[in-house]
C-alpha positions as CSV (number, residue, x, y, z in Angstrom):
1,X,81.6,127.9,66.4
2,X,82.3,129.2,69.8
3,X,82.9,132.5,71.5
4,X,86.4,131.9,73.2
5,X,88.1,133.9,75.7
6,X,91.2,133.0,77.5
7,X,92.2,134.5,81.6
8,X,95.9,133.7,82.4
9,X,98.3,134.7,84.8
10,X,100.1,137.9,83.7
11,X,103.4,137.3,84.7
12,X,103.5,133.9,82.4
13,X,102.6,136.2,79.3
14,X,104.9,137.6,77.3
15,X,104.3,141.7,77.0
16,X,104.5,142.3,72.9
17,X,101.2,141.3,71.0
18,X,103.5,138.9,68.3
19,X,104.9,137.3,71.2
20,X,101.5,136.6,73.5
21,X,100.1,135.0,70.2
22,X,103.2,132.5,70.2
23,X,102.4,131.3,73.4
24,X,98.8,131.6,73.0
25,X,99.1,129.1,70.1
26,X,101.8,127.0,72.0
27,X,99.2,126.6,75.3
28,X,96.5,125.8,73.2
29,X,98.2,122.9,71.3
30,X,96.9,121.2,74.5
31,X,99.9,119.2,74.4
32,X,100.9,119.0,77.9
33,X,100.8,115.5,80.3
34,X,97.7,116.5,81.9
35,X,93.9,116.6,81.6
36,X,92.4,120.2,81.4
37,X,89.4,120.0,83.6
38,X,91.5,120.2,87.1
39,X,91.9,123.6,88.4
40,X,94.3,121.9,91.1
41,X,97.3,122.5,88.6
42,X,96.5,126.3,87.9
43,X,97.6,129.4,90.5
44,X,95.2,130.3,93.5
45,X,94.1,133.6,91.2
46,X,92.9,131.4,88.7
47,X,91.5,128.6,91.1
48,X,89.2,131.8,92.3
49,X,88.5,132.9,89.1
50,X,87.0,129.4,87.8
51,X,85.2,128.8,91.0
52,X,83.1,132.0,90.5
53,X,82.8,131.6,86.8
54,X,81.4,127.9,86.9
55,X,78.4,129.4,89.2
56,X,77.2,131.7,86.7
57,X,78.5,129.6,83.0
58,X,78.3,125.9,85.0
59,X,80.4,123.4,82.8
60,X,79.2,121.5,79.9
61,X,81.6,118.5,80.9
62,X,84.0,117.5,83.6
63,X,83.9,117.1,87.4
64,X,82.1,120.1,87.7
65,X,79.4,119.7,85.7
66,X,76.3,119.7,87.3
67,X,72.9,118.4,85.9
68,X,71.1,121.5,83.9
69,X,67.7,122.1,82.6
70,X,67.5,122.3,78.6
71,X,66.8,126.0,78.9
72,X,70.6,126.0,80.3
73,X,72.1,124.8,77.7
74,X,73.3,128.4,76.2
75,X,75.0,129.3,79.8
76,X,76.9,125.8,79.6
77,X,80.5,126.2,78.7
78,X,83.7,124.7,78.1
79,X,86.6,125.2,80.2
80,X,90.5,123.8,79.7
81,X,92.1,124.6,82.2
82,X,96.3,124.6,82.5
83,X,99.0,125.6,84.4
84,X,99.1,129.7,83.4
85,X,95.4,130.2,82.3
86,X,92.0,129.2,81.4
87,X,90.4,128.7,77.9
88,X,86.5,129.0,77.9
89,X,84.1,128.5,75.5
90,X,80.7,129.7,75.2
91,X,77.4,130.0,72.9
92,X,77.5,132.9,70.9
93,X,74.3,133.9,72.4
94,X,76.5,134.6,75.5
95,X,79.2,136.5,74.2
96,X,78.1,139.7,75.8
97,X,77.4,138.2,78.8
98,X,80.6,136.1,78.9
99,X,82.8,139.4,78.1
100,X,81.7,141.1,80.7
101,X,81.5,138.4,83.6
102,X,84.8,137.0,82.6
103,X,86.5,140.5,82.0
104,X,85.1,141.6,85.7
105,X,86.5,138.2,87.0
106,X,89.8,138.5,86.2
107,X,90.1,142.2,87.2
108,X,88.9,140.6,90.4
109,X,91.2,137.9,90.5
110,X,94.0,139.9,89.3
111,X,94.1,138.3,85.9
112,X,95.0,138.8,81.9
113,X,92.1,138.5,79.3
114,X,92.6,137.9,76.2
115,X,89.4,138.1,73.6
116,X,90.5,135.0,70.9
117,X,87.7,135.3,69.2
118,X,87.9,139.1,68.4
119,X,89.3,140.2,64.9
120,X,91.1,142.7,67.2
121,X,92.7,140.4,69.2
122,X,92.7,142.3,72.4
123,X,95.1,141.9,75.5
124,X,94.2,143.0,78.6
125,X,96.3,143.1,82.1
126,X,95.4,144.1,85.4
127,X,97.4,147.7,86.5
128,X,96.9,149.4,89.3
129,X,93.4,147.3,90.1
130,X,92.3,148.1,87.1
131,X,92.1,146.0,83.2
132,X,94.5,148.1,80.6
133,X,94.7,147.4,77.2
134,X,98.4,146.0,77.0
135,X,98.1,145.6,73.3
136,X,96.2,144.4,70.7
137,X,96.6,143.8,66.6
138,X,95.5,147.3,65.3
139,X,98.1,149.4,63.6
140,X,100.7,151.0,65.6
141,X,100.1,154.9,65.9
142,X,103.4,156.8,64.9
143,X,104.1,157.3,68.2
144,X,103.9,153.7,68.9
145,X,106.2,152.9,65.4
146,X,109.0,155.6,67.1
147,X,109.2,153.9,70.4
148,X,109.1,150.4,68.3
149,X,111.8,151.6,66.3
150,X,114.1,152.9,69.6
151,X,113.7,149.8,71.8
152,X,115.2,148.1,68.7
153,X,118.2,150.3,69.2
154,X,118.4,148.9,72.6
């Protein structure tokens, strides 16, 4: 088991929490006529975002993987990379770690996180220069339910 978080490009999202997890599932189907290890097809946010990620968590494969000490081996991780975001992977003895360098990346870079391997699915979007929540899988409050229920009227 991995700790797995996923950047992507906001605007390629979709804004309601059922919906992102559709296309989550549909982009990691890894099903499209490319490899995932060249950042040449992604945007120039996530381009920058991947080249200052792979200096701190260096690739465990692909052609950016460098040659690593065996006490490196936990900051090794595993990146696919596609068109609207980046999956990574890393030890579990780096999920702290990973959270918070990828989460202060992609505020950086202008970039959604989205936490796969939390229970509370979180979704986070750059606004205003800083990372929001935009939604996650708790329980709607009943103010959330009423504005639920009046966009359906819509």
């Amino acid at each position: 088991m991995s700790y797995d978080l996923m950047v992507f490009e906001p605007d390629a999202a979709p804004a309601s929490h059922a919906e992102f997890l559709d296309w989550y599932a549909a982009q990691t189907k890894w099903s499209d006529d490319h490899g995932y290890d060249d950042p040449a097809l992604s945007s120039a946010n996530l381009r920058a975002w991947f080249e200052d990620m792979i200096e701190i968590f260096p690739p465990m494969n692909g052609p950016f993987c460098k040659e690593r000490r065996m006490e490196d081996e936990t900051s090794s991780s595993d990146y696919a990379i596609g068109a609207d975001f980046v999956y990574v992977s890393f030890a579990w003895s780096k999920a702290e770690m990973a959270y918070m360098t990828v989460a202060r990346l992609a505020e950086k870079h202008h970039l959604g996180l989205f936490n796969a391997s939390s229970t509370g699915e979180e979704v986070w979007v750059p606004q205003e220069g800083r990372m929001t929540l935009a939604h996650d899988k708790s329980p709607p409050t009943l103010v959330g339910r009423i504005k639920d229920l009046l966009n359906m009227r819509e």
